[in-house]
VEXTI-69109 format. One record per residue: x, y, z of N, C-alpha, C, O in turn; residue in three letters. Coordinates in steps of 0.2 Angstrom, whole numbers, padded with zeros to 4 digits, always signed. Layout:
XYZXYZXYZXYZALA;...
END
This chain:
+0137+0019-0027+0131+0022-0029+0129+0028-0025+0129+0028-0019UNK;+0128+0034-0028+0124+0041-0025+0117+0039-0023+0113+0037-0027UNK;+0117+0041-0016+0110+0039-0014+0108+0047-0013+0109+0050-0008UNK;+0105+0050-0019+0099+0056-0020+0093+0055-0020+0089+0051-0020UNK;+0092+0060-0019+0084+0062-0020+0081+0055-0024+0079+0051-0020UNK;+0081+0056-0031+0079+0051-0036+0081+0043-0033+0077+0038-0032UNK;+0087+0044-0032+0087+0035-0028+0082+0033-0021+0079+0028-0020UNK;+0081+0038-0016+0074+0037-0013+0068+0038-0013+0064+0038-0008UNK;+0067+0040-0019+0059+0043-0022+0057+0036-0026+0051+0035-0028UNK;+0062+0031-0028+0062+0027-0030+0061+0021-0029+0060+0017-0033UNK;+0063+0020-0020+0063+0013-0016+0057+0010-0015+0052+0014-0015UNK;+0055+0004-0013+0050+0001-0015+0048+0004-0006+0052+0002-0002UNK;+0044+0008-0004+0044+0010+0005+0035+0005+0005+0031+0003+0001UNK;+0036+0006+0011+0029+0003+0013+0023+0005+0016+0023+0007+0022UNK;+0018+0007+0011+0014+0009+0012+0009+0009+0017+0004+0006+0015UNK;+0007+0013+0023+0000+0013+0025-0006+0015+0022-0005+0021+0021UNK;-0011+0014+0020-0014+0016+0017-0021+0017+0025-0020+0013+0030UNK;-0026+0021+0024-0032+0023+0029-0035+0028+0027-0034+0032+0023UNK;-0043+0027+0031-0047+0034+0031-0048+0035+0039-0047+0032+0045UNK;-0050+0041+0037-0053+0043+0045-0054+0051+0046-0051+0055+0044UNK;-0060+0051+0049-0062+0057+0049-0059+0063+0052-0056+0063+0057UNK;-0061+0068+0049-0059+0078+0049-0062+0079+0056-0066+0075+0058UNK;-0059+0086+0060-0063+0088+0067-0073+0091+0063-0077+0095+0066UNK;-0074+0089+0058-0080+0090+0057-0084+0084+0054-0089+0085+0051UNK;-0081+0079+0054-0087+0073+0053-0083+0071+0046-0084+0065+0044UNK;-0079+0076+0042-0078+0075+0035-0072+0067+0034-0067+0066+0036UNK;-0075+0063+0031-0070+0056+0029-0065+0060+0025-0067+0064+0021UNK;-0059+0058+0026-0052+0059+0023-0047+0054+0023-0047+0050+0028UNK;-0043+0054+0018-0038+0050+0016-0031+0048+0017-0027+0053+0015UNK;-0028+0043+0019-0020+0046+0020-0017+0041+0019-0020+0035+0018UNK;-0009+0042+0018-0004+0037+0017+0000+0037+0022+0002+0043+0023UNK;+0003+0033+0026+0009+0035+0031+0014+0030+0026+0011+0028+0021UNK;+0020+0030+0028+0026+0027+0026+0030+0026+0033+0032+0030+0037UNK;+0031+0017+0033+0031+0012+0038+0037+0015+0040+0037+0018+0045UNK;+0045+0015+0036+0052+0017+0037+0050+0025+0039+0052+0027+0044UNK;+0047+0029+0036+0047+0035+0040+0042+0038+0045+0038+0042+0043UNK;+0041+0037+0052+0037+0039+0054+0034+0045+0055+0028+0045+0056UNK;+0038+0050+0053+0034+0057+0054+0032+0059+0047+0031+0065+0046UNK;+0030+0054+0041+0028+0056+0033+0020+0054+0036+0018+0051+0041UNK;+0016+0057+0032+0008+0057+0030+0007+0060+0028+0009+0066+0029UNK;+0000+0059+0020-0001+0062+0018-0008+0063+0017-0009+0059+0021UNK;-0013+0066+0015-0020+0065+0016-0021+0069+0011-0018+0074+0010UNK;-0029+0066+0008-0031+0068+0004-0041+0069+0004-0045+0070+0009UNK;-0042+0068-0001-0049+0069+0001-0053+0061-0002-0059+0060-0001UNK;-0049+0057-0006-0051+0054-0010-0043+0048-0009-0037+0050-0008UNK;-0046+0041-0010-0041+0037-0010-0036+0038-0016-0030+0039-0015UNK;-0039+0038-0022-0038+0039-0027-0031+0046-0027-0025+0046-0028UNK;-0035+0051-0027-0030+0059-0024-0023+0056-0018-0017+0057-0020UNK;-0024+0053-0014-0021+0050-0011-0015+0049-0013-0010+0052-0013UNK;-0015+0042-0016-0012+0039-0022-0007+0043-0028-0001+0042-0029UNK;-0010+0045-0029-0009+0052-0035-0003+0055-0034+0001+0056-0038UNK;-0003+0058-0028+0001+0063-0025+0004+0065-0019+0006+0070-0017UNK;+0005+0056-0016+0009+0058-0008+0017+0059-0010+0021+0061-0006UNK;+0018+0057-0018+0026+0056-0018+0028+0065-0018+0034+0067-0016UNK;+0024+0070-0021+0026+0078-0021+0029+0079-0012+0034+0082-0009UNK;+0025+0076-0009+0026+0078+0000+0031+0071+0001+0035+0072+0006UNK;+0033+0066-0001+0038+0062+0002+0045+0065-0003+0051+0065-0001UNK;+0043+0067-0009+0051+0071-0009+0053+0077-0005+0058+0079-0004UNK;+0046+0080-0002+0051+0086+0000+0054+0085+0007+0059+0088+0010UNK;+0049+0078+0010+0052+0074+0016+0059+0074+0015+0062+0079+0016UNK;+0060+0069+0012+0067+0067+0009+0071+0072+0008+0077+0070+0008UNK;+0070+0079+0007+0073+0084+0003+0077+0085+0011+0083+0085+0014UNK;+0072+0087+0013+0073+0091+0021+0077+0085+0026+0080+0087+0031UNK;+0076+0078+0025+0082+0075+0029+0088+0072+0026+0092+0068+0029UNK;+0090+0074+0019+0094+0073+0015+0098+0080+0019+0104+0079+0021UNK;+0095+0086+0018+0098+0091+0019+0102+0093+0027+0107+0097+0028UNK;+0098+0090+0029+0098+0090+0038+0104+0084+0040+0106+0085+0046UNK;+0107+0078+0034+0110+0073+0037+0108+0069+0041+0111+0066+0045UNK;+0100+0069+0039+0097+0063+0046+0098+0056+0040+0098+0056+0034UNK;+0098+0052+0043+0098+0046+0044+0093+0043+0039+0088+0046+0041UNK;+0091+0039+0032+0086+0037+0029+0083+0029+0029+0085+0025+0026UNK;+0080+0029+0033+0080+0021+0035+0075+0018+0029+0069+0019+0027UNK;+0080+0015+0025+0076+0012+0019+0074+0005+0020+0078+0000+0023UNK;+0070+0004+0018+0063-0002+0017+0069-0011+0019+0069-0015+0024UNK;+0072-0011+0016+0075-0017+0019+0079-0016+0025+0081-0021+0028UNK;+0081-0012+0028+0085-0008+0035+0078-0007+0040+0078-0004+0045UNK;+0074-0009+0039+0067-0008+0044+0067-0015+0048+0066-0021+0046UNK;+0068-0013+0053+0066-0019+0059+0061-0018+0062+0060-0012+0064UNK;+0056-0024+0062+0050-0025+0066+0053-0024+0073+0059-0026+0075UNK;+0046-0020+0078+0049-0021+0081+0042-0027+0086+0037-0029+0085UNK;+0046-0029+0090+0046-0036+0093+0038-0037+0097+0036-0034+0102UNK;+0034-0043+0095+0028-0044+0097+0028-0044+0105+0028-0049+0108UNK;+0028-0037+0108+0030-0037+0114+0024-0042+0119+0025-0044+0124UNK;+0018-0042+0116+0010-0046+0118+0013-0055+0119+0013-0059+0124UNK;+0015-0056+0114+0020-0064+0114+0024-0064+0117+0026-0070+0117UNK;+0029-0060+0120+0035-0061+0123+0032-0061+0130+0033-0066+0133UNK;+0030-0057+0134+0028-0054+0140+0021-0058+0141+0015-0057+0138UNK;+0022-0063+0147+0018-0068+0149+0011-0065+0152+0006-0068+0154UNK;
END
């Protein structure tokens, strides 16, 4: 199978969803996506949010498809380790 554009706009990825305030007090909205760290999107409204992080995660995608980077898709994602439990 060709893993494109359309086959990673399509993976079930995992969603952060949050609010949190502008440098002016303004509440705003965002999505991160858990397998990629440097996506975020923000919006003014959850709803807006929702609507339209996928326009900025394809061109995510666009630019590490094109660049040959690495796509760590949703079941390839390793937790990483409850360092607080492990470390007495």
């Amino acid at each position: 199978m060709e893993k494109d554009i359309n086959y990673y706009l399509n993976l079930n990825w995992t969603l952060i969803e949050g609010e949190d305030l502008d440098f002016e007090g303004k509440t705003y909205y965002y999505i991160e996506i858990k397998e990629i760290p440097s996506f975020v999107f923000c919006a003014k409204t959850p709803e807006k949010a929702r609507e339209n992080y996928k326009q900025q995660l394809k061109l995510t995608l666009t630019v590490m498809l094109e660049s040959g980077e690495h796509i760590v898709e949703p079941d390839e994602f390793e937790e990483e380790p409850d360092w607080e439990s492990l470390c007495p």
